[in-house]
C-alpha positions as CSV (number, residue, x, y, z in Angstrom):
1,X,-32.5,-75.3,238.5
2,X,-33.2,-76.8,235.1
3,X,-33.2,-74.7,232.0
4,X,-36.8,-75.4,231.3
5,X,-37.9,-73.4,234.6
6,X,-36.2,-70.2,233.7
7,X,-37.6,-70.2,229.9
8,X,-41.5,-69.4,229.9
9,X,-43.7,-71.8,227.8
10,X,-45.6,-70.3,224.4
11,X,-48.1,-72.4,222.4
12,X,-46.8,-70.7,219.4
13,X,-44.6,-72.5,217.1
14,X,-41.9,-69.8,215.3
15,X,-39.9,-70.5,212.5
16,X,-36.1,-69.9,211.4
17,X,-36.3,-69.4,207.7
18,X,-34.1,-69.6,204.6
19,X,-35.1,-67.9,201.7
20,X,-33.4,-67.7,198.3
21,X,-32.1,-64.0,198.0
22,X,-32.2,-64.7,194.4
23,X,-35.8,-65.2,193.5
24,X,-37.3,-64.9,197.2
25,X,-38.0,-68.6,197.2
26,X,-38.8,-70.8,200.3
27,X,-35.7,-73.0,200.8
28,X,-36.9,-74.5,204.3
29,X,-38.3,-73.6,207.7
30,X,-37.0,-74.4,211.1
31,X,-39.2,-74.8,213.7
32,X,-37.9,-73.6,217.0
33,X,-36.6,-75.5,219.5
34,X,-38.5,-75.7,222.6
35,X,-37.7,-75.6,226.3
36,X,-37.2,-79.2,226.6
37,X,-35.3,-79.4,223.6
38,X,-33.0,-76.8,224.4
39,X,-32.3,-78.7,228.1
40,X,-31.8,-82.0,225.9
41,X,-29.4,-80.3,223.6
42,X,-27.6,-78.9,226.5
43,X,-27.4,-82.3,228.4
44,X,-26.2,-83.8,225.8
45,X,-24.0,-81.4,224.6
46,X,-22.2,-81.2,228.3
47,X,-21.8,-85.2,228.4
48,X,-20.6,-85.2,224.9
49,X,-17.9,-82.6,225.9
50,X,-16.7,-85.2,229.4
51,X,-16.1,-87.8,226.5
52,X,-14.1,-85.3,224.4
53,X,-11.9,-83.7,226.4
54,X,-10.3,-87.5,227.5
55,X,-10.1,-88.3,223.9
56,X,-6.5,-88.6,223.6
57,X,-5.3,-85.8,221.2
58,X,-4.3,-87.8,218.5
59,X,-8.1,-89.4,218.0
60,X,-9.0,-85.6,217.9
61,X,-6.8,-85.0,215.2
62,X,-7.5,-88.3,213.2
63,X,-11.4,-86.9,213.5
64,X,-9.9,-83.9,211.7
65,X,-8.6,-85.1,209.6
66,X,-11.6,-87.3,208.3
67,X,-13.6,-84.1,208.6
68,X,-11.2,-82.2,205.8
69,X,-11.7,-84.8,203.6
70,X,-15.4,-84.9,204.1
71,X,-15.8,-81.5,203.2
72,X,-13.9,-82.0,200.4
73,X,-15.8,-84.6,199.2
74,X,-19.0,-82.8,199.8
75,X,-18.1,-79.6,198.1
76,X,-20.4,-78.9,195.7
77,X,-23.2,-79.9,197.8
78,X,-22.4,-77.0,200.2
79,X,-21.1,-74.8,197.9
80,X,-24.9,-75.1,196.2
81,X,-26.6,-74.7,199.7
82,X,-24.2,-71.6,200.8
83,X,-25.4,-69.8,197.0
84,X,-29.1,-70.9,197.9
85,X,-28.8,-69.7,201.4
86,X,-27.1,-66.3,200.9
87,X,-26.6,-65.4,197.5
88,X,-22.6,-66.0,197.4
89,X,-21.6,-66.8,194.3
90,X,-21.4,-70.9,193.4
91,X,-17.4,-69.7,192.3
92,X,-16.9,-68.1,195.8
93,X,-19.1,-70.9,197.8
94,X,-16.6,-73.7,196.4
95,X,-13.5,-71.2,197.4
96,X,-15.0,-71.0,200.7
97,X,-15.4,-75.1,201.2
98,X,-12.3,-75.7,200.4
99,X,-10.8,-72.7,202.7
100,X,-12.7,-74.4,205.8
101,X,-11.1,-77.7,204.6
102,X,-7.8,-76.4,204.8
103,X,-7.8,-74.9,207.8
104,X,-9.0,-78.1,209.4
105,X,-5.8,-78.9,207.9
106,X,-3.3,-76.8,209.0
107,X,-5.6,-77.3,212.7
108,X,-4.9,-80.7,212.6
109,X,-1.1,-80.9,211.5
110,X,-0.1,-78.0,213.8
111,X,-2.5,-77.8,217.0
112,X,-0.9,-80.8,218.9
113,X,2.2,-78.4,219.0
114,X,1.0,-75.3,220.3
115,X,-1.4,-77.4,222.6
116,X,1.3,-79.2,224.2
117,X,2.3,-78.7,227.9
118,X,5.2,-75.8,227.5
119,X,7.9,-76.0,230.0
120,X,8.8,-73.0,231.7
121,X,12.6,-72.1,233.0
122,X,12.6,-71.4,236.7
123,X,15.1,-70.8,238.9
124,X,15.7,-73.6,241.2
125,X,14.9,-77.6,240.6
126,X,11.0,-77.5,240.1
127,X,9.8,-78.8,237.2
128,X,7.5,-75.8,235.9
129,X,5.1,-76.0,233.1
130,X,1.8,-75.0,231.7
131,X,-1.1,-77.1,230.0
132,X,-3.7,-75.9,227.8
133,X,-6.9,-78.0,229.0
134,X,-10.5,-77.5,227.3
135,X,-13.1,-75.2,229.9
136,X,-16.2,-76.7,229.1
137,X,-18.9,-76.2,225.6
138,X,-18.7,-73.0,224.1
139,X,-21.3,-70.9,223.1
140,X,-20.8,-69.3,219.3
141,X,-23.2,-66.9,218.1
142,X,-22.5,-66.8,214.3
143,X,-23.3,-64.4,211.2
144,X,-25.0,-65.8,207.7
145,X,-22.3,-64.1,205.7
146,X,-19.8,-67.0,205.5
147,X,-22.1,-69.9,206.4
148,X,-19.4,-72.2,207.2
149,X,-15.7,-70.3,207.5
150,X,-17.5,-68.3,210.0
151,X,-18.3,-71.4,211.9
152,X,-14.8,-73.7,210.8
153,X,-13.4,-70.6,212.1
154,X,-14.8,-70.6,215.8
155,X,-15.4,-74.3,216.2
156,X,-12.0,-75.6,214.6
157,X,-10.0,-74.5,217.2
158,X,-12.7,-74.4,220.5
159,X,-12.9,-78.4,219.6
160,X,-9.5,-80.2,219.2
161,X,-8.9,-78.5,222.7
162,X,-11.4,-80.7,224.4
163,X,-14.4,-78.2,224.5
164,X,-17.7,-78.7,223.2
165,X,-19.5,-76.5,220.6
166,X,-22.9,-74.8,220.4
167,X,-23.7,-73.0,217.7
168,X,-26.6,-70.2,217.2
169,X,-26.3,-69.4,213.7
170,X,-28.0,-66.7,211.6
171,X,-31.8,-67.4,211.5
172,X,-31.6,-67.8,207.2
173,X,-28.8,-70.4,207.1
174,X,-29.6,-73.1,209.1
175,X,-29.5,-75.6,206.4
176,X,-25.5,-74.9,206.3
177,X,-25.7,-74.9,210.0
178,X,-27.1,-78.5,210.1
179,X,-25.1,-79.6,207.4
180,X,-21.5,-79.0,209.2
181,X,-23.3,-80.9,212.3
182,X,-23.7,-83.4,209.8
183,X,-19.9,-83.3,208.9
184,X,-18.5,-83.2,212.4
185,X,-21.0,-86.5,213.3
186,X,-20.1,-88.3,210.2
187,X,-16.4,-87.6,210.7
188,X,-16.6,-89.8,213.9
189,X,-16.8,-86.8,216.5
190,X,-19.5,-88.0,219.8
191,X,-22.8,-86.9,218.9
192,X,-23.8,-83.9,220.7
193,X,-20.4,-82.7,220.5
194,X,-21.2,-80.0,217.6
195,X,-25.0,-79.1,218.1
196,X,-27.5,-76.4,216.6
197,X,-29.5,-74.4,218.6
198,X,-32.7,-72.8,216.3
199,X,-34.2,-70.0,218.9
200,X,-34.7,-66.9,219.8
201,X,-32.4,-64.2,221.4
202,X,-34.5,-64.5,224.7
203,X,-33.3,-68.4,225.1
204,X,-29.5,-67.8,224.0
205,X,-29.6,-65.4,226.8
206,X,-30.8,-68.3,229.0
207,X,-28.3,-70.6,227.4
208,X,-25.1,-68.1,228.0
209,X,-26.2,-67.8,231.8
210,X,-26.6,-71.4,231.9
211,X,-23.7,-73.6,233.9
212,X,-23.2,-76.0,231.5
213,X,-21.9,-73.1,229.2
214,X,-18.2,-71.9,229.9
215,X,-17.7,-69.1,227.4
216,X,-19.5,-67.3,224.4
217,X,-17.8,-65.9,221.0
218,X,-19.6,-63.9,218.7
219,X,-19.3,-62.6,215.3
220,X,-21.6,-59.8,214.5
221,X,-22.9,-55.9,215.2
222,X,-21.9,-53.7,217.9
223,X,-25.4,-54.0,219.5
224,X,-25.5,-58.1,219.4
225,X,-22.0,-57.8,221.1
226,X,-22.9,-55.6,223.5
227,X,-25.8,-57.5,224.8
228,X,-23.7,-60.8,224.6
229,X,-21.0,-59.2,226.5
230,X,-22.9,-57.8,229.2
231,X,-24.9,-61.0,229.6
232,X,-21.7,-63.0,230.0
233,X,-20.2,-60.3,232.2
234,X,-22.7,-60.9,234.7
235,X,-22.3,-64.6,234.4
236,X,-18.8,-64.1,235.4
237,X,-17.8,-65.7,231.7
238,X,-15.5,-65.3,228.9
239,X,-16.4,-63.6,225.5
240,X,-15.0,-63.4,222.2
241,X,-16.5,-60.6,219.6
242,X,-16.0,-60.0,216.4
243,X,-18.1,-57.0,215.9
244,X,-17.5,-56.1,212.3
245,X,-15.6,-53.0,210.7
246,X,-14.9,-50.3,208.3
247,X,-11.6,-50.7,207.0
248,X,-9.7,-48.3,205.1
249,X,-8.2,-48.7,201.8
250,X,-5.3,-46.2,201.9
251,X,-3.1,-45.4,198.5
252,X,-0.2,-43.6,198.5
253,X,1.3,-41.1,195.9
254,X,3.8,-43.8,195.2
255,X,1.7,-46.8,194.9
256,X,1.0,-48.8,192.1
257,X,-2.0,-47.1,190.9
258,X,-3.1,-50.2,188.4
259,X,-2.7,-52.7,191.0
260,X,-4.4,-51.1,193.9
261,X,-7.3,-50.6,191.6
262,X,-7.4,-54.5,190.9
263,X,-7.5,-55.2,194.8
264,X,-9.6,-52.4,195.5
265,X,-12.2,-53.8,193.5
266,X,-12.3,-57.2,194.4
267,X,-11.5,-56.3,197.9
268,X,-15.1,-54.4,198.3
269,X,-17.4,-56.2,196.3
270,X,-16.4,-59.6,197.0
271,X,-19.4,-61.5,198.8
272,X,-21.6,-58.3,197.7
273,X,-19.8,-56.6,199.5
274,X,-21.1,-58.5,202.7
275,X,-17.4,-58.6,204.7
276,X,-16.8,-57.6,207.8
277,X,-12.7,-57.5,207.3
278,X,-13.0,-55.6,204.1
279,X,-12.0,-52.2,202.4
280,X,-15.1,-50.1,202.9
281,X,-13.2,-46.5,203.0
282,X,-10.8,-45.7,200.3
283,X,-8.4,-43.0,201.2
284,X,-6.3,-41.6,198.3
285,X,-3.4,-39.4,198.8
286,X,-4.5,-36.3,196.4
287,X,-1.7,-36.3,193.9
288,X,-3.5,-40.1,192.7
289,X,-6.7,-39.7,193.7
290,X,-8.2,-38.3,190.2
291,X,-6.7,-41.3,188.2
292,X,-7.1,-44.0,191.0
293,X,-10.6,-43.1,191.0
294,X,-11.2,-43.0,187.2
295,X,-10.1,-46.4,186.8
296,X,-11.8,-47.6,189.9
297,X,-15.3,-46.6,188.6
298,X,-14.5,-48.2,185.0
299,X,-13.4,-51.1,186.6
300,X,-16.5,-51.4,188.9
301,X,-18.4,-50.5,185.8
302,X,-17.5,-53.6,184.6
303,X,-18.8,-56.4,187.4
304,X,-21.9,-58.2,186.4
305,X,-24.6,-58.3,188.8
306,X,-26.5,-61.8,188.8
307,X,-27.6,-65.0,189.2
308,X,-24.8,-66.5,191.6
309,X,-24.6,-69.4,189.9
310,X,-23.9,-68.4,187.1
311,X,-19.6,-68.7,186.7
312,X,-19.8,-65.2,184.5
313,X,-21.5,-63.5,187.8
314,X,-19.1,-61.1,189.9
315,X,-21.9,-59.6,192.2
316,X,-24.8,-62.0,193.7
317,X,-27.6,-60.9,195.5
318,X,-27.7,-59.4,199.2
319,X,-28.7,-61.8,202.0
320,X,-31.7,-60.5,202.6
321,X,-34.1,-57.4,201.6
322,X,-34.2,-55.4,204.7
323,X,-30.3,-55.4,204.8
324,X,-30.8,-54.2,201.2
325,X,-32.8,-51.2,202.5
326,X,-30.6,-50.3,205.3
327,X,-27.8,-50.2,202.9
328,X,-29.4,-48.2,200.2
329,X,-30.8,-45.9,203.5
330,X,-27.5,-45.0,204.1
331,X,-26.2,-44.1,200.7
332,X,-29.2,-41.8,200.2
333,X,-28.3,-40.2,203.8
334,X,-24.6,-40.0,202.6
335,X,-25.7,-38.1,199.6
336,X,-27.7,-36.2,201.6
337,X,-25.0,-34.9,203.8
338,X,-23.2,-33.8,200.2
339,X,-20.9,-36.6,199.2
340,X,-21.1,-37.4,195.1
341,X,-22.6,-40.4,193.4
342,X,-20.1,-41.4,190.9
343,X,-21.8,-44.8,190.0
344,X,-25.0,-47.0,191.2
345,X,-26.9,-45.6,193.8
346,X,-29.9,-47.8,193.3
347,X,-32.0,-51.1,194.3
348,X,-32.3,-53.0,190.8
349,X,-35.7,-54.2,189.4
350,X,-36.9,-57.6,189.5
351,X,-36.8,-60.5,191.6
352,X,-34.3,-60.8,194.3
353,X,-32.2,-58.7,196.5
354,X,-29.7,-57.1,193.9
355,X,-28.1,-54.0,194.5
356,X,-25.9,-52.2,192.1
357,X,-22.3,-51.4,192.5
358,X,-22.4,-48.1,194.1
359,X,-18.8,-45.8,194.3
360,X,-19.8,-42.7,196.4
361,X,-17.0,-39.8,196.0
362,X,-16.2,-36.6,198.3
363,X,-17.2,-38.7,201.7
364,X,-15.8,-37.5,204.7
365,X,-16.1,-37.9,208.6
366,X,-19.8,-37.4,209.6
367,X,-21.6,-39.1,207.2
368,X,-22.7,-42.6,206.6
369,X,-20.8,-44.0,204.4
370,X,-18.0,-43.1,206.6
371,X,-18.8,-43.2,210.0
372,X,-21.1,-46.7,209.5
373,X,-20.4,-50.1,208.1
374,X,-22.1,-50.2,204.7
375,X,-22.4,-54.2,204.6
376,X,-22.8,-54.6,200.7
377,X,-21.8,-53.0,197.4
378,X,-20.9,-49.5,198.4
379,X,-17.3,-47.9,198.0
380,X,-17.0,-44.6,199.6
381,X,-13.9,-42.5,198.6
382,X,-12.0,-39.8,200.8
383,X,-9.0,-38.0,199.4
384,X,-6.5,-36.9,202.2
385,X,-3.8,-34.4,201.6
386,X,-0.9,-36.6,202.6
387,X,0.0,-39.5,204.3
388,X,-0.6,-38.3,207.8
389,X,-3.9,-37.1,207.0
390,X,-4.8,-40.9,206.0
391,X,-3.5,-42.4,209.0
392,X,-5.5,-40.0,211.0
393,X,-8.6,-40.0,208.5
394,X,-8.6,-43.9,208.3
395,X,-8.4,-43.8,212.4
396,X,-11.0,-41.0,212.5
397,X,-13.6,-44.9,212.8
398,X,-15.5,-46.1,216.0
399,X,-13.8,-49.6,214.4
400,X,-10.6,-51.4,214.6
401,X,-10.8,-54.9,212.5
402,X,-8.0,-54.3,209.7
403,X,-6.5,-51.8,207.7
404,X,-5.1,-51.5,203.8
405,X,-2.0,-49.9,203.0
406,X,-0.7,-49.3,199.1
407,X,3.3,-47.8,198.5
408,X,6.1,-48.6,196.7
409,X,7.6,-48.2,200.0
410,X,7.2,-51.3,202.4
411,X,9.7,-49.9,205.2
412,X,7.7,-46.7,205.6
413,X,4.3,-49.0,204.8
414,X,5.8,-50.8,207.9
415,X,6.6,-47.3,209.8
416,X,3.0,-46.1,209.7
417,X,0.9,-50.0,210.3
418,X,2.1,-49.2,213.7
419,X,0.3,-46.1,213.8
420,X,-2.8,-47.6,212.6
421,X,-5.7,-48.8,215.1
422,X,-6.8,-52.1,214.1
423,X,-6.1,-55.6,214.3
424,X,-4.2,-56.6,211.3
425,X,-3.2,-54.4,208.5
426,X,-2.1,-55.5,204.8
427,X,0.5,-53.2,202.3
428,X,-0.1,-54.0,199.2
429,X,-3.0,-56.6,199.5
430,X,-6.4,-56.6,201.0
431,X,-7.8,-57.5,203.8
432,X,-8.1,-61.5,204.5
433,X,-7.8,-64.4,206.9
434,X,-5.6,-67.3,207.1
435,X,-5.1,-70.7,209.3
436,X,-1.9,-69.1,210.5
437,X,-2.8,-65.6,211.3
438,X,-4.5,-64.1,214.5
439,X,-8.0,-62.3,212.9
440,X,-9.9,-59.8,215.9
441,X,-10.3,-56.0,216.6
442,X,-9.7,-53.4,218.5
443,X,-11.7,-50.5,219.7
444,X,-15.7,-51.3,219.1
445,X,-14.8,-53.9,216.4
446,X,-14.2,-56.2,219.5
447,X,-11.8,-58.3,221.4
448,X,-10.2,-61.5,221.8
449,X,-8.2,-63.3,218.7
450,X,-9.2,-66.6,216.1
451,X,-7.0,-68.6,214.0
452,X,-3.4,-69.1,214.2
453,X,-1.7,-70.1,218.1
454,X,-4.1,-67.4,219.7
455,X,-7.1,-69.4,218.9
456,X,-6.1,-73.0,219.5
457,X,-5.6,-71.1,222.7
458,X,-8.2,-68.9,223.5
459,X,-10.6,-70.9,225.5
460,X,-8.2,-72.7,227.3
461,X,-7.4,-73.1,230.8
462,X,-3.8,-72.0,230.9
463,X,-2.9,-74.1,234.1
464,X,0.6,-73.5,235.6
465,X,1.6,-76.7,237.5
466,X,5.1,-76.1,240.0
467,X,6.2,-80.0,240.5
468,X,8.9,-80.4,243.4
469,X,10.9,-82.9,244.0
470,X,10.7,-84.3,247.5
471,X,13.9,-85.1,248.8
């Protein structure tokens, strides 16, 4: 059965569209793709992927390599589109080209190792090993907030293990999406290889069921994941999610008061606030929590909210102004439900998604700003009697993506991360990625693991071959 049989035809032509959350001006419109277009895309996509996975491995990694320097070279180009697209700041767009260029890097100068056939010890003559081989083109459905780590992220490691990549990314950032196609082509990878699909949720359905598709990963909310997931599961196929979080910012009696204040800030209103592995909940042990809070709304009281390119700007717009109104919904409900506003609270006038930098104090389990994500400028602040009560407090969270933990004592900060549901947790630092380290979730912020070993790894075939020796 082809995929044009299973996808009904429309005579109406709808558009993906990137607008600047800025001013609200039209950037560009992407027309859907249709049926046939979609089967073409696949096809090619599928003999793209038979060419790539018997490219010897070091022709993979020269392509990386080419591809690093590419995105060096076409830094402020993206870095312009990303602040056009979303509303990043130009400062944190040119941070975010360059992080995408060095973990191609660190991809290309350490994968060959931990993609190598690893011998295993067995107990008699056999030669026993295991080798990592590509399963097929992977599906990644991808979020608008980091137009191109996001993607780097997935497709970095899915590719120089042989497998193909098709990306669905977020409906107003396709202009990033088409310009890392652009990279990967230009960088000498098969056309087809990398490809963008620009359709509705109806026809990735389609496109996770279809053969020619081995696995999906997404990054994105609980109910995306859970109709990717269950999709998949019925196809009998692998899926990755990333499904966002609510991490908590704990700070203990004996932290640094001054320096957790400093991260705090820049650890919740970087991006606008738009991170998924980002403070959200800050839980202060009640001996600091009146000066860690007086300091945190002066120093908040200080971002400038702004025109992202301008180099002075702390706080761009929001992606988008429905996201803007779900935010500000639920720091009206939170209020509602008796927390305090300390600072913000409100949409700001004029053109453009901007909302201000909002501290909300007194929250506790039940309400929004607790129980929810709050994608964008909103701090919400919890004091906790001790340090068990933060553990259970910052646990007391249908999510599980990371955790922040501030004391002057790393071997008890060390003691109580192990007590801590999440996926990674930082003392004395914020929450962040890196090339080297595994990044996933537990609990409804997802499963499976990026970056690092685990996702050179992850959608591989782990094939054990037993070699005896005939006598």
């Amino acid at each position: 059965m082809s995929f044009q049989s299973v996808i009904p035809a429309s005579s109406e032509i709808t558009y993906a569209v990137s607008r600047n959350p800025a001013n609200a001006e039209l950037i560009a419109s992407y027309a859907y793709q249709t049926a046939d277009e979609v089967e073409t895309l696949l096809e090619q996509n599928a003999a793209a992927f038979r060419i790539w996975r018997a490219t010897p491995l070091r022709e993979r990694v020269a392509a990386y390599r080419r591809l690093a320097e590419i995105l060096r070279e076409r830094s402020s180009a993206l870095a312009a589109l990303i602040t056009a697209e979303m509303g990043k700041t130009f400062t944190a767009a040119r941070a975010e080209v360059e992080k995408c260029a060095a973990t191609i890097d660190w991809i290309a100068e350490n994968g060959p190792a931990v993609l190598a056939d690893e011998p295993v010890s067995v107990d008699n003559e056999d030669k026993v090993y295991v080798s990592y081989l590509p399963v097929g083109s992977i599906l990644a459905v991808m979020p608008w907030n980091f137009p191109l780590w996001q993607v780097i992220r997935a497709s970095g490691p899915i590719m120089l293990s042989g497998n193909g990549f098709i990306l669905k990314h977020a409906p107003n950032v396709m202009g990033s999406a088409y310009a890392l196609q652009s990279a990967y082509e230009s960088a000498g990878f098969p056309a087809g290889l990398f490809t963008n699909l620009v359709t509705d949720n109806e026809t990735v359905a389609r496109v996770i069921e279809d053969d020619r598709v081995a696995a999906v990963t997404l990054t994105g909310s609980m109910r995306a994941g859970s109709a990717v997931a269950a999709i998949a599961g019925k196809a009998l196929k692998k899926s990755l999610l990333e499904l966002g979080g609510s991490d908590a910012f704990i700070v203990l009696a004996d932290a640094d008061i001054d320096l957790a204040v400093r991260a705090a800030v820049e650890a919740r209103f970087q991006n606008a606030g738009q991170v998924c592995l980002a403070a959200k909940r800050f839980i202060l042990e009640k001996p600091i929590a009146e000066a860690f809070t007086t300091k945190f709304i002066a120093a908040v009281n200080q971002l400038r909210v702004g025109d992202p390119m301008d180099p002075q700007t702390n706080v761009g717009p929001m992606a988008r102004s429905d996201l803007r109104d779900e935010l500000h919904n639920q720091v009206e409900r939170t209020l509602a439900a008796g927390a305090t506003l300390l600072l913000g609270g409100q949409k700001l006038e004029g053109d453009g998604n901007f909302y201000a930098p909002t501290v909300l104090g007194n929250v506790t389990p039940g309400m929004a700003a607790f129980d929810e994500e709050t994608f964008g400028p909103v701090a919400a602040i919890t004091v906790a009697e001790n340090a068990e009560h933060a553990i259970l407090l910052a646990n007391t969270s249908d999510y599980g993506l990371g955790g922040n933990l501030w004391t002057s004592d790393v071997s008890r900060a060390q003691r109580l991360a192990r007590r801590m549901e999440t996926g990674g947790v930082f003392v004395n630092g914020f929450s962040a990625t890196n090339a080297r380290i595994p990044v996933g979730g537990v609990k409804k912020s997802g499963y499976g693991r990026e970056l690092s070993h685990f996702g050179l790894r992850e959608f591989t075939n782990a094939q054990a071959v037993w070699a005896k020796e005939l006598l």
